[in-house]
C-alpha positions in Angstrom: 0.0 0.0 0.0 1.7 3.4 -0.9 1.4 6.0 1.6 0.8 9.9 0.2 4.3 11.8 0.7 4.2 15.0 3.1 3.9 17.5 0.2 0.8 15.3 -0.7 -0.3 15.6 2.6 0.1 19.4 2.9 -1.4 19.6 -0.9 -4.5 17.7 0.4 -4.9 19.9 3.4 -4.5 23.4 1.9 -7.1 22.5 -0.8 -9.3 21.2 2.1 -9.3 24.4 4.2 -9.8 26.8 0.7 -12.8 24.3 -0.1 -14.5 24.7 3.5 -17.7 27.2 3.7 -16.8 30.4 5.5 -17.6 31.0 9.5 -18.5 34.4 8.6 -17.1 35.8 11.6 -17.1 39.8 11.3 -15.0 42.5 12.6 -15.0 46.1 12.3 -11.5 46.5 10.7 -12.4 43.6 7.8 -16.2 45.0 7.3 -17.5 47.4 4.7 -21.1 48.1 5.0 -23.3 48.8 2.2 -26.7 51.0 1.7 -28.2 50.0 -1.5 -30.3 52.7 -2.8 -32.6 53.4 0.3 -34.3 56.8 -1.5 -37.1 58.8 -1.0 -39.1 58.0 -4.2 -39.1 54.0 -2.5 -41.2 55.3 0.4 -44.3 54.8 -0.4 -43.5 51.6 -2.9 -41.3 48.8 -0.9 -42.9 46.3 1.8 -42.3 47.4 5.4 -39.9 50.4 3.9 -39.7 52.0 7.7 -38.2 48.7 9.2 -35.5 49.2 6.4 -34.8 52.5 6.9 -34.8 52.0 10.5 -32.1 48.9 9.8 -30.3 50.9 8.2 -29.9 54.0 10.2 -28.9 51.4 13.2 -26.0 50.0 11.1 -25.3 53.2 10.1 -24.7 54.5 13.7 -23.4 51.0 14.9 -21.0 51.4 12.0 -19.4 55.4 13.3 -19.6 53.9 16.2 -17.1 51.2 15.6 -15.1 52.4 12.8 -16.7 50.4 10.0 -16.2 52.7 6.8 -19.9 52.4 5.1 -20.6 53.1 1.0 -23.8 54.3 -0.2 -25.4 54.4 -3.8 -28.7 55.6 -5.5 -30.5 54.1 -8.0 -31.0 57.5 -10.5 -31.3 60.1 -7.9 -32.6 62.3 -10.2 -35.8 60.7 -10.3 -35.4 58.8 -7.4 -34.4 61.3 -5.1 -31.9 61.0 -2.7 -30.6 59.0 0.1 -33.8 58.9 3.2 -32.7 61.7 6.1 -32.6 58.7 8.4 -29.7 57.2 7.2 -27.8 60.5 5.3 -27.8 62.9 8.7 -25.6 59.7 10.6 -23.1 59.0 8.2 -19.8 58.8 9.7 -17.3 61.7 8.8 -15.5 60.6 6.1 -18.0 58.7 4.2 -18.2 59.2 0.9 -21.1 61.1 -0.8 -23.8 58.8 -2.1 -22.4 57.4 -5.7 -25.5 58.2 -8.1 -25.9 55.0 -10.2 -28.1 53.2 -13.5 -26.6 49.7 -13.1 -28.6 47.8 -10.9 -25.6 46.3 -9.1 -23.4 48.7 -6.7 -20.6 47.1 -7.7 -19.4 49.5 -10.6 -20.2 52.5 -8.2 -18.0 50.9 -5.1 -15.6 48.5 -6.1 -13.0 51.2 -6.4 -13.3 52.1 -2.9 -13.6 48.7 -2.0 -9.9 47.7 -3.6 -8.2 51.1 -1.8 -9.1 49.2 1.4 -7.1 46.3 0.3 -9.4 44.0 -1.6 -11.0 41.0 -0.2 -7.7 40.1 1.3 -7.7 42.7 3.3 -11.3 43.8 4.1 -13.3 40.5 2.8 -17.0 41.2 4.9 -19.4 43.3 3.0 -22.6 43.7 4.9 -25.1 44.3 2.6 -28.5 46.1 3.5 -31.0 47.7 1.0 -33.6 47.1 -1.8 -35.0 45.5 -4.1 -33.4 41.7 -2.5 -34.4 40.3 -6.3 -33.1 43.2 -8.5 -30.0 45.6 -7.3 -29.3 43.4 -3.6 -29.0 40.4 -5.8 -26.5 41.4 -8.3 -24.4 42.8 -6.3 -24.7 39.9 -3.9 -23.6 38.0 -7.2 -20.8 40.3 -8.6 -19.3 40.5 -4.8 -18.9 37.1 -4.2 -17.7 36.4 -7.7 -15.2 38.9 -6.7 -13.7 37.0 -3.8 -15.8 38.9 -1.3 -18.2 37.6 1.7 -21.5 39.1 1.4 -23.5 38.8 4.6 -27.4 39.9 3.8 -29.4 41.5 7.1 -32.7 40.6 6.5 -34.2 42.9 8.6 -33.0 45.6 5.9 -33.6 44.3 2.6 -37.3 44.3 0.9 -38.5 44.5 -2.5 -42.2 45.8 -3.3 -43.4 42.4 -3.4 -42.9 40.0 -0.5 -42.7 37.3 -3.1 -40.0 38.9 -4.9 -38.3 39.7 -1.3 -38.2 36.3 -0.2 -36.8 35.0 -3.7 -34.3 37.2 -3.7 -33.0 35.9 -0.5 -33.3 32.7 -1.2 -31.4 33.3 -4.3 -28.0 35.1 -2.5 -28.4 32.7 -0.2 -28.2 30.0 -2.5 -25.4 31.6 -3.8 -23.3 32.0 -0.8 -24.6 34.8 1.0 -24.3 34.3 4.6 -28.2 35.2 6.4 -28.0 37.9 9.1 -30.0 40.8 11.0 -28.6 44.4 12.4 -28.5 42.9 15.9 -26.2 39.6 14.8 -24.0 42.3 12.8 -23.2 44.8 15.4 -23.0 42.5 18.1 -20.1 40.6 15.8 -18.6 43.9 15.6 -18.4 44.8 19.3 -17.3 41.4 20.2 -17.8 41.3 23.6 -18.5 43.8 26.7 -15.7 44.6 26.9 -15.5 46.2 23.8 -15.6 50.5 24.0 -18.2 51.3 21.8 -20.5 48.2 23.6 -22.9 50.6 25.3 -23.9 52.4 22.2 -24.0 49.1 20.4 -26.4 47.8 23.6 -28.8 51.0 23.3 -28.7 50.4 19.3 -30.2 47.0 20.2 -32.4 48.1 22.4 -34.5 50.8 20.2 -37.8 50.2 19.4 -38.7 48.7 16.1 -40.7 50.0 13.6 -44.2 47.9 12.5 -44.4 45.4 10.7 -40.8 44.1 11.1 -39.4 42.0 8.0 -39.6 38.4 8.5 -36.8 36.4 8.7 -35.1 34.2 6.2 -36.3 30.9 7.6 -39.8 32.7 7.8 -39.5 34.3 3.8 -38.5 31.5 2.3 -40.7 28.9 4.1 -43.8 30.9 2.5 -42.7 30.2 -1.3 
């Protein structure tokens, strides 16, 4: 019987930890988050479009709060109007303005800013929050991870104006190798522990009430296809 040498071994070990799925473990200096088109005009059209904008302006403070630079796009502001006051007024300093865009994926609009950090060797996480889950969250979803990137999708942030078309679209980055997450599972990832300085604005974050109806869950969305 003929035994595999040690460089066989080794091979046979490196291409069984680049094969394994992704812990999707987060931290602040390795995260990027990302606010896909959360506009005006979408108001009065998405499902549940306060829970979103409510999401997002949590991960938006969470994110100043703990360093985490944060991009922002717009699907055609000039008819779409621009970024909701919710999440604009608590950008953190330094963020860039809102990149105006007509391709349904962010990724032209960001992926410049994402390689100045270092590329997905560097700063791998993108935490992706936004609308529409089937139309621009998808194809990013799709171009990120096709980039190298880990896209982890909080689904108490991302809607479409259907539900059907919500809960598709998750199932569909998920499928894909999105990792499933909510605004709570993110910032507490982010802070770590207690211990953490920023963990008492990350607590009160938590701790606001929630705008009604909530979004479902993942579980929850794609159980009713």
């Amino acid at each position: 019987m003929a035994f595999p040498t040690r460089l066989a071994v080794r091979a046979m070990a490196t291409h069984a930890a680049s094969s394994s799925p992704s812990l999707g473990r987060l931290t602040p200096s390795t995260s990027t988050l990302l606010i896909c088109d959360v506009q005006e005009r979408f108001r009065p059209l998405i499902h549940a479009f306060p829970a979103v904008a409510d999401t997002a302006s949590r991960l938006v403070r969470g994110a100043a709060a703990l360093g985490v630079p944060v991009l922002v796009t717009e699907q055609y502001p000039k008819a779409l109007g621009p970024t909701v006051a919710e999440v604009a007024l608590h950008l953190p300093p330094g963020t860039p303005p809102p990149a105006a865009k007509t391709d349904f994926s962010m990724w032209p609009s960001i992926q410049a800013a994402l390689t100045a950090r270092g590329g997905p060797a560097a700063a791998p996480h993108l935490v992706l929050t936004g609308i529409e889950a089937h139309v621009c969250v998808l194809q990013t979803t799709l171009d990120a991870l096709a980039a190298g990137y880990e896209v982890h999708l909080v689904a108490d942030g991302v809607s479409s104006q259907r539900p059907g078309d919500r809960a598709t679209g998750l199932a569909r980055c998920l499928g894909v190798g999105a990792h499933a997450a909510t605004s709570e599972m993110v910032l507490f990832q982010w802070a770590g522990g207690a211990g953490h300085p920023a963990f008492k604005a990350v607590s009160a974050l938590a701790k606001e009430e929630r705008p009604q109806p909530q979004l479902p869950g993942v579980g929850e969305s794609v159980a009713r296809l």
